[in-house]
C-alpha positions in Angstrom: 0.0 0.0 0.0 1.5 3.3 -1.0 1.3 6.1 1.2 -1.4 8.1 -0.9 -3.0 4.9 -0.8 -2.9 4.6 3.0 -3.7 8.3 3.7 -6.9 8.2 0.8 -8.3 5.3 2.6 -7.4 6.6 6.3 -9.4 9.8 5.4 -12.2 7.9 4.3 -12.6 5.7 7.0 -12.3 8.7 9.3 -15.4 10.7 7.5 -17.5 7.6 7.5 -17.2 7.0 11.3 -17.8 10.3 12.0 -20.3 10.8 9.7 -22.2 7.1 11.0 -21.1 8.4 15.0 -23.6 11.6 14.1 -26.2 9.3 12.9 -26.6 7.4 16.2 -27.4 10.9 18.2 -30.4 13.4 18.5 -28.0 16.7 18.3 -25.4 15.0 15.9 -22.2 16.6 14.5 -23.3 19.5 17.3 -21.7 17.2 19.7 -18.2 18.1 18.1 -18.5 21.1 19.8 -20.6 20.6 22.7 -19.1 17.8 24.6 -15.5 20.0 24.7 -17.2 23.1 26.2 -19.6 21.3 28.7 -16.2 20.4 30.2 -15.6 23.9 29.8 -18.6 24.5 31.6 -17.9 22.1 34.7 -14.1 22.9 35.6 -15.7 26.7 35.5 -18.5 25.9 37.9 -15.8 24.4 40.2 -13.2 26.6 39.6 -14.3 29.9 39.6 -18.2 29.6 40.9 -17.8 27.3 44.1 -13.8 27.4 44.5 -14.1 31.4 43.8 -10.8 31.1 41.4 -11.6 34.2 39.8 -9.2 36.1 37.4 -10.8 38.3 34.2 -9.2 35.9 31.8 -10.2 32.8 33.9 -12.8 31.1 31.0 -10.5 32.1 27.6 -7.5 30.2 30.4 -9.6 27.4 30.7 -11.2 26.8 27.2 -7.0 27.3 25.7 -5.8 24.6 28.2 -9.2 22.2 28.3 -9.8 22.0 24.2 -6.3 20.7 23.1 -6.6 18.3 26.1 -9.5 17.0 25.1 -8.3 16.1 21.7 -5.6 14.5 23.2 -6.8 12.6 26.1 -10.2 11.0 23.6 -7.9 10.3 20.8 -5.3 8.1 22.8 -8.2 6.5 24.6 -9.7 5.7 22.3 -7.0 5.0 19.3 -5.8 2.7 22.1 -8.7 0.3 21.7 -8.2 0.6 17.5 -6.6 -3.1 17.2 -8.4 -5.3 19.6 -11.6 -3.5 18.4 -11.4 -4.6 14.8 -10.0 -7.9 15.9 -12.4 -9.3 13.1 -11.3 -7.1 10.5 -7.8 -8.0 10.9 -8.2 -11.7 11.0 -9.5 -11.4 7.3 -7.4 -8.7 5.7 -3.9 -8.1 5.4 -3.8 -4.4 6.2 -1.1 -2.1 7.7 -2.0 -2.6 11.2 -1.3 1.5 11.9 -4.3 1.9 9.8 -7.1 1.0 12.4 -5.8 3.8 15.3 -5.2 6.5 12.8 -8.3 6.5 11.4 -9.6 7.4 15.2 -6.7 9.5 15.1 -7.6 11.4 12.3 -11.2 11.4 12.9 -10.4 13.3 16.2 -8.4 15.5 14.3 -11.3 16.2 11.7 -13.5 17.3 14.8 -10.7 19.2 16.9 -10.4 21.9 13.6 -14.0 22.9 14.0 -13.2 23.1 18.1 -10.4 25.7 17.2 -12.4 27.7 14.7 -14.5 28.2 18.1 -11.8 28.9 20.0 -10.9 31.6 17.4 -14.1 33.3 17.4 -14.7 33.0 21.4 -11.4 34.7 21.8 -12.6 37.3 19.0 -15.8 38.3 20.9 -13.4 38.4 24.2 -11.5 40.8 22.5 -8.3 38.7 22.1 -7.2 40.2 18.4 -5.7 38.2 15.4 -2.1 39.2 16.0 1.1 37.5 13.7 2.3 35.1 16.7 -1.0 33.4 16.0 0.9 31.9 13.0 2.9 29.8 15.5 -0.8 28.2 16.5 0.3 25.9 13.1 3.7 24.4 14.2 1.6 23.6 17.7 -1.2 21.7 15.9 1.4 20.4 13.8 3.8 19.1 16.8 0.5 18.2 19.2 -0.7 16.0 16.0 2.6 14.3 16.1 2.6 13.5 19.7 -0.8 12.2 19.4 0.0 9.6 16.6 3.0 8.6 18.6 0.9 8.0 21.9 -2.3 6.2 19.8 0.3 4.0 18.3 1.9 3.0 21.5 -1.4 2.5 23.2 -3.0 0.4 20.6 0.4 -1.9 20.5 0.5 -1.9 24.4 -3.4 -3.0 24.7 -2.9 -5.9 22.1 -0.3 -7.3 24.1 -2.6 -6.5 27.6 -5.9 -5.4 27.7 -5.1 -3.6 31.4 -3.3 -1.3 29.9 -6.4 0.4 28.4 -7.4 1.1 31.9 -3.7 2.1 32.8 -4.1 4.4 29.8 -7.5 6.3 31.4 -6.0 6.5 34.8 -2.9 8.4 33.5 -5.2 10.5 31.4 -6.2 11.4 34.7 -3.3 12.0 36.0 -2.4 14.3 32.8 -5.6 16.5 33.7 -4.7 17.5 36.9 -1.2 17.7 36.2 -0.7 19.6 33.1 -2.2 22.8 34.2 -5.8 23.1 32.7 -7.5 24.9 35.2 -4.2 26.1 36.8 -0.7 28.0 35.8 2.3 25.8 36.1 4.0 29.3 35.4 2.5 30.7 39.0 4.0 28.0 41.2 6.4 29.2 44.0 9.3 27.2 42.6 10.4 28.2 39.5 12.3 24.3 39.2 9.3 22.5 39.9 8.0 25.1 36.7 10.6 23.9 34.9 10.4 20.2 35.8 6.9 19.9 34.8 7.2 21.5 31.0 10.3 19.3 31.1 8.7 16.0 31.8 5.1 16.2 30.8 4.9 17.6 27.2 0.6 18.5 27.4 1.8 20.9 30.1 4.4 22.3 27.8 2.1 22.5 24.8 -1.0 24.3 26.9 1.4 27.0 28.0 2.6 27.4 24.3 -1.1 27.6 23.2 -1.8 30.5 25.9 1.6 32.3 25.4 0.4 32.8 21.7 -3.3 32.9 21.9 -3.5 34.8 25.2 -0.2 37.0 24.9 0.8 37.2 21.7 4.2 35.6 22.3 5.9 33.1 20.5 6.4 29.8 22.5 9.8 28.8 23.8 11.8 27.5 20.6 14.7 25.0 22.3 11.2 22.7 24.5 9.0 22.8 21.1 11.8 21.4 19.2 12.4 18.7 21.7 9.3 18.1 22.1 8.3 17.2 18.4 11.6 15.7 17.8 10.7 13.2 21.2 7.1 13.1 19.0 8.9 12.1 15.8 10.7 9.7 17.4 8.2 7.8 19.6 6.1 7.7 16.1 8.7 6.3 14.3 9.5 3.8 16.7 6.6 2.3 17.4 5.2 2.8 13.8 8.8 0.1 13.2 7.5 -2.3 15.5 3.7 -2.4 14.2 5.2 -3.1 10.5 7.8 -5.6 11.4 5.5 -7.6 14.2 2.2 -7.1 12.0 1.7 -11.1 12.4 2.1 -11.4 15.9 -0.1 -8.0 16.4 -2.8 -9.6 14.3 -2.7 -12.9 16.3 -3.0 -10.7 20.1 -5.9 -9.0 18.4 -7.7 -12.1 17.6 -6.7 -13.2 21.1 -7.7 -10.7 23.3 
């Protein structure tokens, strides 16, 4: 399979999920962009309503940090699940067996570009203007697309060979939430190491602060992290994208297993 061959087919299985995923509910493709801001709507209720963490800026904070979580945490999770969940299909094709998570992958990614064209026009109305650092929102997407692949990958290998680790997956999704500064600012902590530990080990925190540094402040984000960051991405992709092609065998036989 060629690789125009592989992305032709990867986009179409990716419209016809999400195109059979609307059929199945009352409000449809509205659910894109309504699932991602009732989150929105929760952490701000607990946040700023009930814990009284109040700052002007508080709900354009929360919707930057929340909406590329989002894409990240539901396309790993579920990516992860992409092989044991067409178990069938793989016992009776011979098909790449990257294919299966990238098309939730991609679909995820279809539905995250009409979440930032809200994001866009919510920061608009807030009176955040279109300034030229928004252009770095492009190598983000770009690098935060990377590191999903990479993670979906991993998770769908991992889960083949154990089915815990799906559930090791959602707990450290978890983890990632309260951890990578969503409804907080890792750049506010008392320690400036501990700042720098936590952009240094846990790339979602990295990547929110990029997105608000741009979006927010009209900054560019810091060069020397992004660039390790998608080269770490790049990498992890590679990798694992290695082993799913030269194990594809055994892969299909612990998908028909599990």
């Amino acid at each position: 399979m060629t690789l125009t061959q592989y992305y032709n087919l990867v986009d179409l299985q990716a419209r016809m999920s999400l195109k059979a995923d609307a059929a199945n509910y009352f409000f449809g493709y509205i659910w894109w962009l309504l699932e991602p801001l009732l989150y929105v709507v929760i952490f701000y209720v607990v946040f700023s309503v009930i814990l009284k963490t109040r700052s002007d800026d508080f709900l354009v904070f929360l919707l930057i940090g929340n909406l590329p979580f989002v894409w990240f945490s539901k396309s790993v999770s579920q990516a992860s699940n992409g092989l044991i969940a067409n178990a069938g299909l793989i016992g009776r094709i011979d098909a790449p067996k990257s294919l299966f998570p990238m098309v939730i992958v991609q679909a995820g990614a279809y539905k995250q570009a009409t979440v930032f064209a809200l994001l866009m026009a919510v920061l608009i109305v807030f009176d955040y203007q279109p300034e030229w650092a928004w252009l770095w929102l492009l190598p983000l997407v770009i690098v935060n697309y990377i590191l999903i692949v990479g993670c979906a990958f991993l998770g769908a290998v991992l889960v083949c060979f154990m089915r815990d680790f799906s559930i090791f997956i959602s707990l450290g999704m978890v983890g990632l939430m309260f951890t990578s500064g969503i409804f907080w600012n890792v750049r506010t902590l008392a320690d400036p190491q501990m700042t720098d530990l936590i952009f240094a080990v846990n790339p979602i925190a990295f990547l929110l602060d990029a997105y608000r540094q741009v979006l927010m402040f009209g900054t560019p984000p810091d060069l020397i992290p992004l660039l390790r960051v998608a080269s770490g991405s790049c990498l992890l992709l590679i990798a694992v994208l290695s082993f799913m092609r030269r194990k594809s065998k055994l892969l299909a036989l612990k998908a028909l297993a599990a």
